[in-house]
LOFIKE-258402 format. One record per atom (N, C-alpha, C): residue in one letter; x, y, z. Coordinates in steps of 0.05 Angstrom, whole numbers, padded with zeros to 5 digits, always signed. Atoms other than C-alpha are relative to their C-alpha. Layout:
% LOFIKE-258402
AXYZ...
//
This chain:
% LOFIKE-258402
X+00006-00026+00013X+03715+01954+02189X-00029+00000-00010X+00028+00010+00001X+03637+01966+02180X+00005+00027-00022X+00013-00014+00024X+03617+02013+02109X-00018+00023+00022X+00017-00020+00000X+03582+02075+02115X-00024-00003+00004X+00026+00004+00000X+03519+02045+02105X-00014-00018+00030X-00003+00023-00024X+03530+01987+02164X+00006+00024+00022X-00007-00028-00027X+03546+02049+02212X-00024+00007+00004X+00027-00008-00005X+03482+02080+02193X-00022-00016+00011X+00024+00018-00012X+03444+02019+02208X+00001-00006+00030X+00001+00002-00026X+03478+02006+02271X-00008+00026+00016X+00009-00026-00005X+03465+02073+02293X-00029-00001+00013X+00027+00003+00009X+03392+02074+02275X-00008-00021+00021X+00010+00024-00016X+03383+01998+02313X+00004+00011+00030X+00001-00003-00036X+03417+02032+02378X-00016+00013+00010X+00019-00017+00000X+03378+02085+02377X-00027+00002+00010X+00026+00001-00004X+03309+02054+02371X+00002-00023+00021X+00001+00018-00019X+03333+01998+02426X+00004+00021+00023X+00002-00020-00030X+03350+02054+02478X-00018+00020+00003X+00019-00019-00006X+03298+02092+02466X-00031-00020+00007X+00029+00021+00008X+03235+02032+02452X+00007-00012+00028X+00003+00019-00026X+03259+01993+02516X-00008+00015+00031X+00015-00022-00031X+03240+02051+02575X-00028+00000-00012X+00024-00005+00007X+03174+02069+02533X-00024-00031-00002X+00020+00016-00002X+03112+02031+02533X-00011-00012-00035X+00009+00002+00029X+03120+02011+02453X+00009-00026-00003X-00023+00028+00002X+03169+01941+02467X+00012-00001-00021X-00026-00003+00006X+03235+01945+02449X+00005-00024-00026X-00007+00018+00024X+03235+01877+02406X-00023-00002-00024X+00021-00008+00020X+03173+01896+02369X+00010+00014-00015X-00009-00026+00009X+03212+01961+02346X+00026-00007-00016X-00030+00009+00008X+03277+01925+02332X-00005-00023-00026X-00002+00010+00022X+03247+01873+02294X-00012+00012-00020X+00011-00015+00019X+03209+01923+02253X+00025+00008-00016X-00022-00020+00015X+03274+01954+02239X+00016-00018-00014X-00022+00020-00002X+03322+01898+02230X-00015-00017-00030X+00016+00003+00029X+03276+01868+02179X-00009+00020-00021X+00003-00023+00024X+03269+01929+02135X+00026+00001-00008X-00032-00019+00008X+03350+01948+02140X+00014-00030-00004X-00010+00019+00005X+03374+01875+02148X-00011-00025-00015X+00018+00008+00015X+03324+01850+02100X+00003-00041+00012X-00006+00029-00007X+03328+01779+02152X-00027-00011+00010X+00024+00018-00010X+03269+01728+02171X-00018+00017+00028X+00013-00012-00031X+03211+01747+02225X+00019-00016+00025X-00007+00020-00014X+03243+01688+02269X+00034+00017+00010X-00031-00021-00013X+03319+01722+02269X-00006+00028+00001X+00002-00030-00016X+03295+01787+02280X-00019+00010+00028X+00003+00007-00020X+03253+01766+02333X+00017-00002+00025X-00038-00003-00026X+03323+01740+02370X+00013+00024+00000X-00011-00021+00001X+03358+01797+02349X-00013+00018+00021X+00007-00016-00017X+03312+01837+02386X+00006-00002+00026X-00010+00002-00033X+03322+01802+02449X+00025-00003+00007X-00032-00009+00003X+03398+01802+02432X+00003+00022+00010X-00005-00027-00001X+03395+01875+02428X-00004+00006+00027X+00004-00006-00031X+03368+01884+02505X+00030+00001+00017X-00037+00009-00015X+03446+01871+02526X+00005+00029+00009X-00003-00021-00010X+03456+01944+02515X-00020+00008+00018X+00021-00020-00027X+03399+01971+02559X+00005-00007+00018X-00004+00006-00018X+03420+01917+02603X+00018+00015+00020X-00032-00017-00012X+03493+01947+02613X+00001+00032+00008X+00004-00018-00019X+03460+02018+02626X-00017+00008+00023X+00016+00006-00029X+03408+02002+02674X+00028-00018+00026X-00018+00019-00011X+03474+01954+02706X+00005+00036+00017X-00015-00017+00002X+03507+02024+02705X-00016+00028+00021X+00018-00022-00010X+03452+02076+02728X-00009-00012+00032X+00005+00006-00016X+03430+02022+02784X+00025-00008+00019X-00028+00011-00008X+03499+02004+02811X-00002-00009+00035X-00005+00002-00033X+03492+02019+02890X-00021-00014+00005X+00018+00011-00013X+03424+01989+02888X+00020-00043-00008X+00004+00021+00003X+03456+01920+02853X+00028-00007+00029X-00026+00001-00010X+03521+01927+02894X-00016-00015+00046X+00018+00009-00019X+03470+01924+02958X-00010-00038-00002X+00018+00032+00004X+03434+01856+02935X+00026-00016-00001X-00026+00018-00004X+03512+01828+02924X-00001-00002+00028X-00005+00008-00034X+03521+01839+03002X-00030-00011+00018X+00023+00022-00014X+03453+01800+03013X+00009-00029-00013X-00010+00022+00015X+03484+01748+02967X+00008-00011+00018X-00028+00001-00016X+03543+01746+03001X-00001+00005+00041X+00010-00003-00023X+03506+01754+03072X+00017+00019+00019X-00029-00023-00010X+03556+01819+03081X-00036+00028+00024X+00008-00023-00010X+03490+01864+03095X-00024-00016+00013X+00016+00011-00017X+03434+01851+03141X-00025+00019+00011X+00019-00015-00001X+03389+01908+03128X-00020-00008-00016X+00026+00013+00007X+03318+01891+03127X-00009+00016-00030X+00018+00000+00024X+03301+01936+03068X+00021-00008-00028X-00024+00012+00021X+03362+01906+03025X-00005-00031-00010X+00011+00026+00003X+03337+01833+03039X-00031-00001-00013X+00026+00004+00012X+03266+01847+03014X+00004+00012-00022X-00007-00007+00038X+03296+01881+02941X+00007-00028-00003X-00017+00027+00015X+03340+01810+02943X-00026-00021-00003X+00013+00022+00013X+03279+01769+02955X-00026+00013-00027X+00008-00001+00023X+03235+01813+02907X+00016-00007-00022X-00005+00002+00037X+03284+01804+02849X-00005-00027-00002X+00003+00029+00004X+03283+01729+02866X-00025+00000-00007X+00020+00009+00007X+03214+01719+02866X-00005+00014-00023X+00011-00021+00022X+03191+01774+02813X+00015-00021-00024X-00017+00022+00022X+03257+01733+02769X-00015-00022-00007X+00004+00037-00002X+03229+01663+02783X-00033+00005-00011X+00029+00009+00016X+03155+01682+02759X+00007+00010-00029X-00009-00012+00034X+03182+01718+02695X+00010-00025-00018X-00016+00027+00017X+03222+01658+02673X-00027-00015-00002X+00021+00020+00000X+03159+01612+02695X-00018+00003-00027X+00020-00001+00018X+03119+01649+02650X+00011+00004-00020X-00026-00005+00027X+03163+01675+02600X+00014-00016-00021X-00016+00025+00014X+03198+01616+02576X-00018-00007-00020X+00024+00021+00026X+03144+01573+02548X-00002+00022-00023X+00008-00011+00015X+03122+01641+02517X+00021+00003-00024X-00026-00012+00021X+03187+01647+02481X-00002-00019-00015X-00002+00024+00020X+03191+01576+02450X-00022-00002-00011X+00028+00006+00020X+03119+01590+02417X+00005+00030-00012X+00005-00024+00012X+03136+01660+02395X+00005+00005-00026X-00005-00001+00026X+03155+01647+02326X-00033-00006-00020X+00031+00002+00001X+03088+01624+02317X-00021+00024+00002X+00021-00022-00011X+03050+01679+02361X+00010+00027-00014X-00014-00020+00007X+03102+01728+02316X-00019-00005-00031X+00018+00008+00032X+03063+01697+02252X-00036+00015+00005X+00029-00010+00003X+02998+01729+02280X+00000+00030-00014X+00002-00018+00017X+03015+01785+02238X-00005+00034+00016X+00008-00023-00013X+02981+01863+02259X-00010+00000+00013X+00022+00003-00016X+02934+01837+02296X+00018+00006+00033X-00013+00003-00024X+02988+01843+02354X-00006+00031+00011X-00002-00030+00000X+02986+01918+02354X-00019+00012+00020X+00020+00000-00017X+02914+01907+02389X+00023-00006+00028X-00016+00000-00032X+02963+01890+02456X+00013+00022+00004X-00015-00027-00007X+03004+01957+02444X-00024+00017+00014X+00022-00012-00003X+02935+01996+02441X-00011-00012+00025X+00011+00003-00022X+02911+01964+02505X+00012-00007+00017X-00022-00015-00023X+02965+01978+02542X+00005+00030-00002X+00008-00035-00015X+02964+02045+02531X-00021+00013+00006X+00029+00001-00016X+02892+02045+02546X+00006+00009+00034X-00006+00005-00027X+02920+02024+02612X+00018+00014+00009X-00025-00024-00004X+02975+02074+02617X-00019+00023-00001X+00031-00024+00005X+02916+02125+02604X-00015+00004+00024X+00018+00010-00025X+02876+02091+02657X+00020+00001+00025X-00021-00008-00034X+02939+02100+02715X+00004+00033-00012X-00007-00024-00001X+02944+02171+02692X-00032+00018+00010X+00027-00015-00024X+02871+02188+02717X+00005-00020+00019X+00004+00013-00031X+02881+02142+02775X+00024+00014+00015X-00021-00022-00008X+02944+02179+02789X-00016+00026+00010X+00016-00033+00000X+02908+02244+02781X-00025-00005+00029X+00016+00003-00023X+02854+02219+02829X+00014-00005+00026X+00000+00008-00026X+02892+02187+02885X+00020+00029+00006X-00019-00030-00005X+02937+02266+02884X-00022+00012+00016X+00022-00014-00017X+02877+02294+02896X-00020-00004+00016X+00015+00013-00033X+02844+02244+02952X+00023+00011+00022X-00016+00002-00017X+02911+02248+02980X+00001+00032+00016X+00000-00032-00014X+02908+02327+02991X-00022+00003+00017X+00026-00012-00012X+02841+02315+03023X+00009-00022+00021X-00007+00024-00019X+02851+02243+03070X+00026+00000-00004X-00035+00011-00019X+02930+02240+03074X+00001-00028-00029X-00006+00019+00029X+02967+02189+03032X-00012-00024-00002X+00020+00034+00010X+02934+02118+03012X+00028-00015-00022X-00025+00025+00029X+02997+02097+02954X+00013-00008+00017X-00014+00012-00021X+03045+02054+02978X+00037-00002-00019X-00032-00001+00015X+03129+02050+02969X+00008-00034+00010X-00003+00023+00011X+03169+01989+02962X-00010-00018+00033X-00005-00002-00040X+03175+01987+03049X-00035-00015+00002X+00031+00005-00005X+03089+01971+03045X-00007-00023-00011X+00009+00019+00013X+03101+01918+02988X+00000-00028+00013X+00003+00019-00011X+03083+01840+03004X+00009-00021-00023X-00012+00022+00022X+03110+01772+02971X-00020+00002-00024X+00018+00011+00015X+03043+01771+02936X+00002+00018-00025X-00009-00017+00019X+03060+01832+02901X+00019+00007-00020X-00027+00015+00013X+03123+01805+02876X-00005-00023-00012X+00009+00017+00017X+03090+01753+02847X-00015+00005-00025X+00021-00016+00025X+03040+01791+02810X+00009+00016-00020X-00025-00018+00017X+03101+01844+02786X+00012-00025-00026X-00014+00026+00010X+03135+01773+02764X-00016-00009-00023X+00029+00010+00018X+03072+01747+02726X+00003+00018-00019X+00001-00013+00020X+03060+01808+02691X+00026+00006-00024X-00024-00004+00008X+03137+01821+02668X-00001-00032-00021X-00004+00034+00019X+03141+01742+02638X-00036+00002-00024X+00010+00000+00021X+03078+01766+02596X+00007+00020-00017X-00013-00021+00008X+03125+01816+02569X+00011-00014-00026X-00020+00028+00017X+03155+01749+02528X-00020+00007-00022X+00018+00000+00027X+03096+01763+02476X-00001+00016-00011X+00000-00014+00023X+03105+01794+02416X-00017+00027+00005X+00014-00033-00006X+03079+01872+02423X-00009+00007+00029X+00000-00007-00031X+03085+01868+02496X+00027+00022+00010X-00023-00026-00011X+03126+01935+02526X+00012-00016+00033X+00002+00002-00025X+03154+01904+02599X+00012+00019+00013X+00005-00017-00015X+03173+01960+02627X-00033+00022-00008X+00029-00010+00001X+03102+01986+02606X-00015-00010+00017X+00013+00016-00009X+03069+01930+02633X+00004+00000+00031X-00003-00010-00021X+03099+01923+02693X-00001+00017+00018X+00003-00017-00020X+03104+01994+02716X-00035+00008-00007X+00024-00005-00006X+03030+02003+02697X-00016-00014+00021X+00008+00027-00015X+03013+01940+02734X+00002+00016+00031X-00011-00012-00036X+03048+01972+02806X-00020+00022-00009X+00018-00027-00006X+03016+02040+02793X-00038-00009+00005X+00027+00019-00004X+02947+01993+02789X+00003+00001+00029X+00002+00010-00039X+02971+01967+02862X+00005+00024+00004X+00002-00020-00006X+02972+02041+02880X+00026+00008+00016X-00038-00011-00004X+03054+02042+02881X+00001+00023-00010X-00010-00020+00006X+03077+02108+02880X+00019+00001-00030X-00010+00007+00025X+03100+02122+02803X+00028+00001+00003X-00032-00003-00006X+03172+02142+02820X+00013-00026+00003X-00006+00020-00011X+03178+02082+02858X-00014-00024-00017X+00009+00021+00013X+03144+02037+02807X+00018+00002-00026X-00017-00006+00019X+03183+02056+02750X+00037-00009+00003X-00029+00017-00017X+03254+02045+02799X-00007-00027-00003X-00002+00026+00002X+03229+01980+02811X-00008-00025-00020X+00000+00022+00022X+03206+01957+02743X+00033-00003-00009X-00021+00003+00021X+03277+01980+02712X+00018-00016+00021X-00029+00015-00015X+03322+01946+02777X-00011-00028-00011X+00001+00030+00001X+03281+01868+02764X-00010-00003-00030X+00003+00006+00023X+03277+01884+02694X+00041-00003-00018X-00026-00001+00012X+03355+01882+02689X+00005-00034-00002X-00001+00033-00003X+03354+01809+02709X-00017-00016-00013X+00015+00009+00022X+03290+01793+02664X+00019+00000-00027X-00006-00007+00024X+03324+01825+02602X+00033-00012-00004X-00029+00010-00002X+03400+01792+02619X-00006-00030-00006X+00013+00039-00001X+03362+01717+02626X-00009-00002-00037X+00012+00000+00031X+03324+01735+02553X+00024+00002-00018X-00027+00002+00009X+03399+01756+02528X+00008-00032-00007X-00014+00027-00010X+03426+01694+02553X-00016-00027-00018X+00020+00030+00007X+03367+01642+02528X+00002+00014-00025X+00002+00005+00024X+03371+01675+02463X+00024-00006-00015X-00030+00006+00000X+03449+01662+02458X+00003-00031-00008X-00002+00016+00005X+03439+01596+02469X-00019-00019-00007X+00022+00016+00020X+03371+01575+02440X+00000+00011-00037X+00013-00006+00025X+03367+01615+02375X+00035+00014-00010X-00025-00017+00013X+03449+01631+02361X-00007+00001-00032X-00001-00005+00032X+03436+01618+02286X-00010+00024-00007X+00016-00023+00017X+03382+01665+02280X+00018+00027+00011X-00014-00023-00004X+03432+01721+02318X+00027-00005-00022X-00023+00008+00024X+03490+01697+02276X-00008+00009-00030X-00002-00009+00021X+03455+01709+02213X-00023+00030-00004X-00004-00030+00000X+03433+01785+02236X+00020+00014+00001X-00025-00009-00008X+03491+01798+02263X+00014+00005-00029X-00019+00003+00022X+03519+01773+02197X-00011+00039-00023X+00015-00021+00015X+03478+01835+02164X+00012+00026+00005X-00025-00027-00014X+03532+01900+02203X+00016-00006+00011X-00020+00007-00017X+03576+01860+02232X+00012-00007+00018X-00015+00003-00033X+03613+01849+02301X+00005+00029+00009X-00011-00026-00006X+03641+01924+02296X-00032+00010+00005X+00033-00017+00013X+03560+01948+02264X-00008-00005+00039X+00010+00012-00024X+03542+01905+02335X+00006+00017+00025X-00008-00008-00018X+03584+01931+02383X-00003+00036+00006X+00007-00032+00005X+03567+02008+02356X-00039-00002+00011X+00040-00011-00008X+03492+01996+02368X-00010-00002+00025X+00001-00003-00035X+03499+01967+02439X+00012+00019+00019X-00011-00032-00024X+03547+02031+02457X-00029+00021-00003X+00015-00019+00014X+03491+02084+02421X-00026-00012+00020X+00014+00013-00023X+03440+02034+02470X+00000+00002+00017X-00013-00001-00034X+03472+02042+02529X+00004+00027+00004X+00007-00022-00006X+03479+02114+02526X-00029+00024-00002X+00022-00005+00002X+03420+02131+02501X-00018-00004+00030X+00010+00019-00032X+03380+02083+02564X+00012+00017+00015X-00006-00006-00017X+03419+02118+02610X-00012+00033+00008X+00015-00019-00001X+03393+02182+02593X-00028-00001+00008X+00022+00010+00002X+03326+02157+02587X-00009-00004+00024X+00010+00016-00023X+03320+02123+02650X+00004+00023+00021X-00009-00018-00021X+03347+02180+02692X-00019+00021-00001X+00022-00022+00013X+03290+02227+02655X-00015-00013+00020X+00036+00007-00016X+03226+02182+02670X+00009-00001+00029X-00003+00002-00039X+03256+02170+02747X-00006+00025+00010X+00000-00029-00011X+03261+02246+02761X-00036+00010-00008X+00022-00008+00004X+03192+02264+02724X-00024-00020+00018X+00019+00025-00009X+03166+02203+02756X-00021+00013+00026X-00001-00015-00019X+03172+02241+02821X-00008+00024+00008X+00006-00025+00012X+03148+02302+02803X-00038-00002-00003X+00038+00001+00008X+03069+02319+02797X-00006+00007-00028X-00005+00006+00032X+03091+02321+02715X-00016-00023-00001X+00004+00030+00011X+03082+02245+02723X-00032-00007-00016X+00028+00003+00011X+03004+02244+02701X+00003+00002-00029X-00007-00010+00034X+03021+02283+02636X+00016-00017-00008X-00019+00019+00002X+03077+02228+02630X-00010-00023-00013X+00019+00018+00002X+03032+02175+02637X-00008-00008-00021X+00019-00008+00016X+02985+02199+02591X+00015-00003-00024X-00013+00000+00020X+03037+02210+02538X+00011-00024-00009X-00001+00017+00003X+03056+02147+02548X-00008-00019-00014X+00020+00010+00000X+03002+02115+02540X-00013+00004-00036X+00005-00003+00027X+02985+02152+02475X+00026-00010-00021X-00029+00005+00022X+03055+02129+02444X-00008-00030-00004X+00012+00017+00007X+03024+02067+02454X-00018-00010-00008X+00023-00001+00029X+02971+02074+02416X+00004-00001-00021X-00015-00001+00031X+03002+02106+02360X+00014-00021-00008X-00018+00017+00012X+03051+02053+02357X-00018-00030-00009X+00016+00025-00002X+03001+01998+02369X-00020+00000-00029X+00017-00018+00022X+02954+02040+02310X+00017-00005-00035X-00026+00001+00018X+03019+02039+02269X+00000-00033-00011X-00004+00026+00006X+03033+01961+02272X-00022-00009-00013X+00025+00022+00014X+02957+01938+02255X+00008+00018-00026X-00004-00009+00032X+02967+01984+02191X+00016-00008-00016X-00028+00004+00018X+03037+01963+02169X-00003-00034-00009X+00006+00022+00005X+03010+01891+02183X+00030-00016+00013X-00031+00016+00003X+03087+01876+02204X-00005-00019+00021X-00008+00021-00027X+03098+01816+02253X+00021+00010+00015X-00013+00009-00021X+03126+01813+02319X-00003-00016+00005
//
């Protein structure tokens, strides 16, 4: 049975995890901001917590992507044998296997790199720089394309190397005021991936990034989730990853459709400035991630 007040908090935590993990502001930046104000607990366990919390987003990206993961099972399972089904199974592999590469280490120093205080906020702000910077390159390659024909490319054009590079950038997502779906889908729109299609393919190999970060913080940092957790509960818990999961699902189904759309620039852009503000926000408050 969770109090009135433990409702409101879980609430509040699902809230800013299904909403902070699509946007370009990072989801455990946002969570530990919160979690340490409402659960008055250490930078170090609100840190985990944050990458705890990804479970819900996981379970509605699981949920929204279904026929694409249901596909990669019958490459598993060597049921399907269509060529563009085997090149999603080896992008998630590879894209997976550089995320962890890089990722990891970053995680077992982040208590540390979480002690650098506001100064982190400078990484929000120049990533939305860079979300700024694909919304005039967007805007430009629309309007080469109306004159020379198309030049972007969809997943069908992508190469291993580019799955490497997706992979790379996503595992520097592991650092404190890093957004990875920011990162990543700004990154593809850089390689002159179609946004629609860059956005799909950050959130399908960000289900398997953010399930592995679940997982490693389960069983590297249980204390520090144990004594958040301890702060609303098991019930408080299970309320903030439903309110997560529905949330995300909305969310993700928005940016895909606008993605597609000649909106996406203004998107971008907005983006881009949320990450500013937020980034603007952090150096002021001084808070750690």
């Amino acid at each position: 049975m969770v109090t009135i007040a433990q409702f409101i908090t879980s609430v509040i935590i699902g809230i800013v995890q299904g909403i902070s993990e699509w946007l370009p502001i990072s989801s455990k930046t946002q969570i530990l901001i919160v979690s340490q104000y409402m659960l008055h607990i250490s930078t170090a366990d609100a840190y985990s917590f944050g990458l705890f919390m990804e479970i819900g987003t996981v379970l509605a990206a699981i949920i929204y992507f279904r026929k694409e993961l249901y596909k990669l099972l019958k490459v598993l399972f060597l049921v399907s044998k269509e060529h563009e089904d085997r090149m999603m199974f080896i992008y998630v592999v590879i894209a997976t296997f550089m995320t962890g590469l890089i990722g990891v280490p970053i995680y077992f120093v982040s208590d540390k790199l979480a002690n650098l205080g506001g100064s982190l906020g400078i990484i929000m702000i120049l990533l939305g720089l860079v979300l700024i910077g694909d919304g005039v390159l967007i805007r430009h390659a629309r309007r080469k394309q109306s004159k020379f024909g198309n030049n972007t490319r969809r997943f069908k054009d992508m190469s291993i190397k580019d799955y490497i590079v997706i992979g790379i950038a996503q595992g520097l997502a592991a650092l404190p005021g890093v957004s990875r779906s920011g990162i990543t889908t700004s990154t593809m729109i850089l390689m002159k991936i179609e946004p629609d299609e860059a956005f799909r393919l950050s959130f399908i190999v960000g289900i398997f990034a953010s399930a592995a970060a679940f997982l490693l913080t389960l069983i590297v940092s249980k204390v520090n989730i144990v004594t958040a957790v301890a702060g609303i509960g098991v019930t408080g818990i299970l309320i903030a990853i439903v309110v997560a999961a529905i949330i995300s699902m909305f969310l993700i189904d928005f940016l895909i459709k606008v993605a597609g759309k000649s909106k996406i620039v203004y998107l971008v852009v907005a983006l881009g400035l949320i990450a500013i503000a937020s980034g603007c926000m952090y150096l002021i408050l001084g808070t750690a991630v």
